[in-house]
C-alpha positions as CSV (number, residue, x, y, z in Angstrom):
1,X,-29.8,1.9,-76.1
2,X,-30.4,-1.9,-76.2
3,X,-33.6,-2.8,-76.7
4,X,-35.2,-5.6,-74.7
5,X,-36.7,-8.2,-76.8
6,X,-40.6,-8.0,-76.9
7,X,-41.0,-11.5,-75.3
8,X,-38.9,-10.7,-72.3
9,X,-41.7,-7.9,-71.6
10,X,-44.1,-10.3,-71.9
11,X,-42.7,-12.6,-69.9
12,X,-41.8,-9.7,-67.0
13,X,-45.9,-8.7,-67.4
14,X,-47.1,-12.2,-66.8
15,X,-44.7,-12.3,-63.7
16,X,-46.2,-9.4,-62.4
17,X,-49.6,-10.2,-62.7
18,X,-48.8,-13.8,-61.2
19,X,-47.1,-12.1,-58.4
20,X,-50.4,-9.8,-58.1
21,X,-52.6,-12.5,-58.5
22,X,-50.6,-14.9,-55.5
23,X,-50.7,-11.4,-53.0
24,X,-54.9,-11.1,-53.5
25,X,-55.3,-14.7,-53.1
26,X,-52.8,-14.9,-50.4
27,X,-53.4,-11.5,-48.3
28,X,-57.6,-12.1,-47.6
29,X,-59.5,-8.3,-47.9
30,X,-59.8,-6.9,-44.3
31,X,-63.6,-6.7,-43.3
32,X,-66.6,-6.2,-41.1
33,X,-69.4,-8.7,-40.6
34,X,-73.0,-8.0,-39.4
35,X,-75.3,-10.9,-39.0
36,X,-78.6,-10.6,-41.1
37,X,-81.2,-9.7,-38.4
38,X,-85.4,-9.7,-37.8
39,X,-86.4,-6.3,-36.1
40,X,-89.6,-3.7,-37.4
41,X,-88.9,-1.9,-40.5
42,X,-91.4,1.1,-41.2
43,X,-92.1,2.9,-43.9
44,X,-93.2,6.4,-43.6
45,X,-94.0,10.0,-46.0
46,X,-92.5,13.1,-44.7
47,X,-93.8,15.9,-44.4
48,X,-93.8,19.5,-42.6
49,X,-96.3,21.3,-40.9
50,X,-97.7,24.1,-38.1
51,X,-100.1,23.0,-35.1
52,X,-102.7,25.1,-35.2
53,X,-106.6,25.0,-33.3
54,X,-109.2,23.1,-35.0
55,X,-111.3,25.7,-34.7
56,X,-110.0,29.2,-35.8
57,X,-110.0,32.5,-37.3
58,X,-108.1,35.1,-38.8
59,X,-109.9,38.5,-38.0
60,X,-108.9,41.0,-40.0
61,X,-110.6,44.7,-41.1
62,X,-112.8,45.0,-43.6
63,X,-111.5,48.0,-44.9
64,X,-108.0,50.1,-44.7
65,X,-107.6,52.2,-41.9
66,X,-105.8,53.6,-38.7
67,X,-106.7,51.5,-35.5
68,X,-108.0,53.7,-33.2
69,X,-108.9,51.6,-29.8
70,X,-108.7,48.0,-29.0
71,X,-110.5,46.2,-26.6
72,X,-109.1,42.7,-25.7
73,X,-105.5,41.4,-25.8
74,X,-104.4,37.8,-26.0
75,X,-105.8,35.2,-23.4
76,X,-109.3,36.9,-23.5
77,X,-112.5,35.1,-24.3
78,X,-114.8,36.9,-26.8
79,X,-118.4,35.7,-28.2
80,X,-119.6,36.3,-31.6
81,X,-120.0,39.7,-33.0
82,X,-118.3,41.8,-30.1
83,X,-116.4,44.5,-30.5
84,X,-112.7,43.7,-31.0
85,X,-111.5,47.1,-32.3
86,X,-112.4,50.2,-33.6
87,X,-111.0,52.0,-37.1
88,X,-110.5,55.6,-37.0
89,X,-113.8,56.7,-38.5
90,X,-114.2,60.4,-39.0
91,X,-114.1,60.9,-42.6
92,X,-116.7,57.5,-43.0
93,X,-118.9,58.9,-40.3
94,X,-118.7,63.2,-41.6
95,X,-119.8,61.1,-45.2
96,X,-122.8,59.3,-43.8
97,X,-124.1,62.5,-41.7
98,X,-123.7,64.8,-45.2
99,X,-126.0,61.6,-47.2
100,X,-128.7,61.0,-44.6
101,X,-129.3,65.2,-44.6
102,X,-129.8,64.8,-48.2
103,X,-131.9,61.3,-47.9
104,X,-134.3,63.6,-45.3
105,X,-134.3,66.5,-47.5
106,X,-135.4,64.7,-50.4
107,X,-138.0,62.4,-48.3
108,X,-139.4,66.0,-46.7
109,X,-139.6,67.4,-50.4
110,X,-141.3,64.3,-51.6
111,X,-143.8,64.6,-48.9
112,X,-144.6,68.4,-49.9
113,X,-145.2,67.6,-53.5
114,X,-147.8,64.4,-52.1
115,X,-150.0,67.4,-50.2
116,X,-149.5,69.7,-53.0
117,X,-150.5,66.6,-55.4
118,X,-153.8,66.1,-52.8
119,X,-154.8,69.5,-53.8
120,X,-154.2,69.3,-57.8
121,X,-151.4,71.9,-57.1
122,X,-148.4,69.7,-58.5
123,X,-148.5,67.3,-61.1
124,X,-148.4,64.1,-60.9
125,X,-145.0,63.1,-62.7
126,X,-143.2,66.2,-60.3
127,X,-144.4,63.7,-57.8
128,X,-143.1,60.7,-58.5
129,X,-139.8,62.1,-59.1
130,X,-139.7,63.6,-56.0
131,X,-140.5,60.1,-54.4
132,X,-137.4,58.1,-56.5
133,X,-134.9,60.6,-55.4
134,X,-135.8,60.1,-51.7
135,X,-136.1,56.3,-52.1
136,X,-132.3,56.9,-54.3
137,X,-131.0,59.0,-51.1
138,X,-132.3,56.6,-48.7
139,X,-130.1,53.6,-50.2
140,X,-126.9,55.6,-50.5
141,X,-127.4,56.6,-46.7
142,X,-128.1,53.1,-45.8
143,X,-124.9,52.1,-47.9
144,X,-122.7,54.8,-46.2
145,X,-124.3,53.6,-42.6
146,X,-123.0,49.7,-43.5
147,X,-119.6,51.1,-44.5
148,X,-119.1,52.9,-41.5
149,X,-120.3,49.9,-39.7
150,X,-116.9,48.3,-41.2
151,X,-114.9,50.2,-39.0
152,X,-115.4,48.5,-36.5
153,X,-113.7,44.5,-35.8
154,X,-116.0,42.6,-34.4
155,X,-115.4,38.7,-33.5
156,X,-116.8,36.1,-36.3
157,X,-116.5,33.1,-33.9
158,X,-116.6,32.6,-30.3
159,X,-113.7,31.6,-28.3
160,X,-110.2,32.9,-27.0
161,X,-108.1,35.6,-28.6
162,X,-104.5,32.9,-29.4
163,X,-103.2,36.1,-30.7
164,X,-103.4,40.1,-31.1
165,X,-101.2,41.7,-33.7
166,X,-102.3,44.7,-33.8
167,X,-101.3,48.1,-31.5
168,X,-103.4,51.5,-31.4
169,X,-102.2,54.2,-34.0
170,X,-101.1,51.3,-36.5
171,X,-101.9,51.2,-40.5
172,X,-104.2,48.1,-40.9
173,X,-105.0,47.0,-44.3
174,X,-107.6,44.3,-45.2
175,X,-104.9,41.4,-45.4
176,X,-104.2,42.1,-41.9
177,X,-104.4,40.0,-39.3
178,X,-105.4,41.9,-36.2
179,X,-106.5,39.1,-34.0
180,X,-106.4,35.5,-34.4
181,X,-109.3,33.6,-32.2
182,X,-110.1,30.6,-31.9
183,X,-110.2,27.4,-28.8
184,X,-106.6,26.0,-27.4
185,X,-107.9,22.7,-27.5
186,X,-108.5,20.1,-29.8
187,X,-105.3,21.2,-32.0
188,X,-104.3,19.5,-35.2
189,X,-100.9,19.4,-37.6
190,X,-101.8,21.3,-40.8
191,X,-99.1,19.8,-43.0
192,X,-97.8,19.8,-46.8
193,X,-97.1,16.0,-48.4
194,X,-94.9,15.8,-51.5
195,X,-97.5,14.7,-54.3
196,X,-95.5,12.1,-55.5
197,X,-96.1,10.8,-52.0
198,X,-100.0,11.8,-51.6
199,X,-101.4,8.2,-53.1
200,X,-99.5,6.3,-50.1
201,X,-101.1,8.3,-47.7
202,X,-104.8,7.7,-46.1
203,X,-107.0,8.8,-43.4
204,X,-106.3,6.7,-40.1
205,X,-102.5,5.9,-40.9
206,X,-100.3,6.8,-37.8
207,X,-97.9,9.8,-37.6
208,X,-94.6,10.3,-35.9
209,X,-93.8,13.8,-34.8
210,X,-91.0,15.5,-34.0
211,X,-90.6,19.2,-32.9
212,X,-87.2,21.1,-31.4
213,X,-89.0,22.6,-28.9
214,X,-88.9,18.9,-27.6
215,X,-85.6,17.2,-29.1
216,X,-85.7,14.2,-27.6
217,X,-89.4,12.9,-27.7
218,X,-91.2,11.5,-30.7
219,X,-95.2,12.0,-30.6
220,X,-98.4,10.3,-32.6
221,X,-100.9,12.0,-34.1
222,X,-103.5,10.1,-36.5
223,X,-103.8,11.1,-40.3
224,X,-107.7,12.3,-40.4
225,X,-107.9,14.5,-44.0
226,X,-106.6,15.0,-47.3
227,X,-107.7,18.0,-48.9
228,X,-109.2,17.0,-52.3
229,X,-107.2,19.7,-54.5
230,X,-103.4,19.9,-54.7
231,X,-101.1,23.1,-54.4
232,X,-99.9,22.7,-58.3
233,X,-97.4,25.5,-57.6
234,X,-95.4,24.0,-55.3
235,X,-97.0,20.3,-56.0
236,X,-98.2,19.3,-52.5
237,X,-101.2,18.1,-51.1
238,X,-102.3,19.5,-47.6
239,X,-103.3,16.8,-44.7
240,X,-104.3,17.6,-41.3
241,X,-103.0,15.2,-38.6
242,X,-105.4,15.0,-35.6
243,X,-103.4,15.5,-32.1
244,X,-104.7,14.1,-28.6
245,X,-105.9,16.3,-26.5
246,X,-102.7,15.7,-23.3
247,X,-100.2,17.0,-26.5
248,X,-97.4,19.4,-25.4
249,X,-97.5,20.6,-28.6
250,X,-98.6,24.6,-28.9
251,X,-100.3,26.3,-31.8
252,X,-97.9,27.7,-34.3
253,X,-94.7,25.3,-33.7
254,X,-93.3,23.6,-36.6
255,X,-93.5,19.8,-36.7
256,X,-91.6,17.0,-39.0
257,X,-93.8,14.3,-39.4
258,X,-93.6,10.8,-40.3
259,X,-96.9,9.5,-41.8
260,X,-96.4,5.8,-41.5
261,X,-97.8,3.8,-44.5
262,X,-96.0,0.4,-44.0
263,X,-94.9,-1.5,-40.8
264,X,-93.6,-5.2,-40.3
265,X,-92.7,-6.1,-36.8
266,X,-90.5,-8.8,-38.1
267,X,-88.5,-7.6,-41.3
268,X,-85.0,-9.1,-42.4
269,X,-82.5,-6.0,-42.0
270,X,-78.6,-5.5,-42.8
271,X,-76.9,-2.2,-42.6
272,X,-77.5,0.4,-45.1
273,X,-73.9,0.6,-45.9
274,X,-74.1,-3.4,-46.9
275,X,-76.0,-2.5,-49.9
276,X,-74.1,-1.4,-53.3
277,X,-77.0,-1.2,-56.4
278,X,-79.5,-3.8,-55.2
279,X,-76.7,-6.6,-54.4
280,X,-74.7,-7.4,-50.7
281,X,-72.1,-9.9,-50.0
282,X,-72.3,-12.5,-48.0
283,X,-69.4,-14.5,-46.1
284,X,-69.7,-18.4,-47.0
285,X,-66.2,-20.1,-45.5
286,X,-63.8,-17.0,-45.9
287,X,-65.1,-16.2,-49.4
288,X,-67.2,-13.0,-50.3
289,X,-70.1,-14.0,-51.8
290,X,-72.0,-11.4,-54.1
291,X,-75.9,-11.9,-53.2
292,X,-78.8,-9.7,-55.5
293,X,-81.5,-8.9,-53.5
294,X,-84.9,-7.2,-52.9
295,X,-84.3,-4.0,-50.9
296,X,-87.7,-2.8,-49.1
297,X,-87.7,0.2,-46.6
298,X,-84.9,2.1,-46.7
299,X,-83.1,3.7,-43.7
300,X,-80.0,5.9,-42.5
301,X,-79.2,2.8,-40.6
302,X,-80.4,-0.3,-41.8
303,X,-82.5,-1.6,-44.5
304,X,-85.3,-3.9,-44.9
305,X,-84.9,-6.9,-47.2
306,X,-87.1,-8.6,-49.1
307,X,-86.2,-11.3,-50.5
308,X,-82.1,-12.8,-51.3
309,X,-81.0,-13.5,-47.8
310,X,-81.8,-15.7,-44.5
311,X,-81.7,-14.9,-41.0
312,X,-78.2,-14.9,-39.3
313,X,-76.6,-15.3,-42.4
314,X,-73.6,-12.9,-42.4
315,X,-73.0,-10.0,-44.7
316,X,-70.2,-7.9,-45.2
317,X,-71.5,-4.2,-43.5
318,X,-69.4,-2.2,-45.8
319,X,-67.7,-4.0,-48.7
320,X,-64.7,-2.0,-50.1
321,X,-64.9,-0.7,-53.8
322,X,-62.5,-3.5,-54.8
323,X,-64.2,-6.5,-53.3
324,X,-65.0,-9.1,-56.4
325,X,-67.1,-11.9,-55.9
326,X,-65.0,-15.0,-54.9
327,X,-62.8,-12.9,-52.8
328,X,-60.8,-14.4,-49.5
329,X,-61.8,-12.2,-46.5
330,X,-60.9,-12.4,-43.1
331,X,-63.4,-11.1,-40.6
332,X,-62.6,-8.2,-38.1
333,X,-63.0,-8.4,-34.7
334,X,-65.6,-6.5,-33.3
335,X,-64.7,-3.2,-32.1
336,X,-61.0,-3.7,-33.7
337,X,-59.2,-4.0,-36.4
């Protein structure tokens, strides 16, 4: 096979490139323009939450047992200390009846000995140990009475009963939950910010809610706490989020909110897509233009800029991987190609 001499190859490469460089100069890069734009920009931490009352509680028994009766059901008003429930108490209550007989055995033998003592017919010392073990029996009846007082649930706060979750005949533990009561009105957002995010955050910043049970509507609460001590586990900080008191919101939905930290009414934006590592291009007389630039809040849509453009200035929404600096470009027409 002939060989073709190394400077023909050369000269056949430098064609081609020639020929490559004459089609990019000559063929101008197809793209779209989007005009550099003033609009608000906000900058918010997310974070996820329940609505629950501002002021509630969890009722549950104070020791395990089988619930027996119960007495209100949700909607009800209670006040505190009335009876909720009632614990299935026979074995507590056949224990305190077996240590008061003993308590008044022991206080009716103590007060035989004091009459005998009276006459010098018992000793002293027979006395007095008489009197201990009545004053012993006495506390450990008084202890089995205040146990047997913990079968039954009684209300720790007044208000409404938001919640019963317990039915007659059920196992009840003390981690139980039994009734939940508190007042449907004012309500808050209990929610969990990222503690990365926590030293952007303050009491009094605004807060943009969201919940599906109402897809299209955006609500405000107001940031009003930040609990001093982080979760280290899963490296949040817990906020509550004040609500008005007209909300739709109900206790126990889950809410997305946006705690806003930053807002300027009158931000320079370009689309999102313009921006490729803190640079954009921008369209000076049919030539791309690579422009570095000062990103500030970021959106799924547009982005603020800080400083690297001017307003109106155009800038190529979504430069193609091969755009270079210096490139001819010919602008699309809007809603074509």
């Amino acid at each position: 096979m002939k060989r073709v001499p190394r400077a023909v190859l050369l000269l056949a490469a430098a064609a081609l490139a020639g020929a490559g460089l004459w089609h990019w100069l000559g063929r101008p890069v197809l793209v779209e323009v989007a005009p550099v734009v003033r609009g608000p920009a906000v900058q918010a931490v997310y974070a996820t939450g329940t609505v629950e009352p501002v002021r509630w509680a969890a009722v549950a028994p104070a020791v395990r047992g089988r619930l027996l009766e119960l007495f209100v059901d949700d909607g009800d008003r209670v006040a505190q200390g009335q009876l909720l429930a009632t614990l299935d108490s026979t074995v507590a209550a056949a224990q305190v009846a077996e240590v008061e007989a003993r308590a008044r055995f022991a206080a009716e033998e103590a007060e035989r000995l004091a009459r005998l003592a009276q006459r010098g017919a018992a000793a002293r010392s027979e006395l007095d140990r008489a009197e201990s073990e009545a004053r012993a029996f006495e506390a450990g009846a008084e202890a089995a009475r205040r146990r047997l007082a913990d079968f039954a649930v009684r209300a720790p706060i007044d208000g409404m009963v938001l919640r019963r979750d317990g039915e007659p005949g059920e196992m009840v533990d003390t981690g139980d939950t039994v009734f939940w009561i508190g007042e449907a009105t004012p309500l808050r957002l209990t929610a969990e910010v990222d503690e990365e995010d926590v030293p952007s955050v303050a009491p009094g910043q605004r807060a943009l809610l969201k919940a599906d049970a109402f897809p299209e509507r955006v609500f405000e609460g107001t940031l009003e706490q930040i609990t001093p001590k982080g979760d280290p586990v899963q490296k949040t900080y817990r906020v509550r989020i004040a609500l008005p008191e007209d909300t739709p919101l109900m206790i126990g939905m889950t809410i997305e909110a946006n705690i806003v930290v930053r807002e300027t009414n009158d931000a320079l934006l370009v689309p999102s897509s313009a921006l490729r590592s803190g640079e954009l291009f921008v369209v000076e007389d049919g030539t791309a233009r690579r422009r570095a630039v000062v990103p500030g809040v970021r959106g799924a849509r547009v982005t603020e800029i800080l400083d690297g453009v001017e307003e109106g200035e155009p800038v190529v929404a979504a430069p193609p991987e091969a755009l270079a600096d210096g490139a001819r470009v010919r602008i699309a027409p809007a809603g074509g190609s």
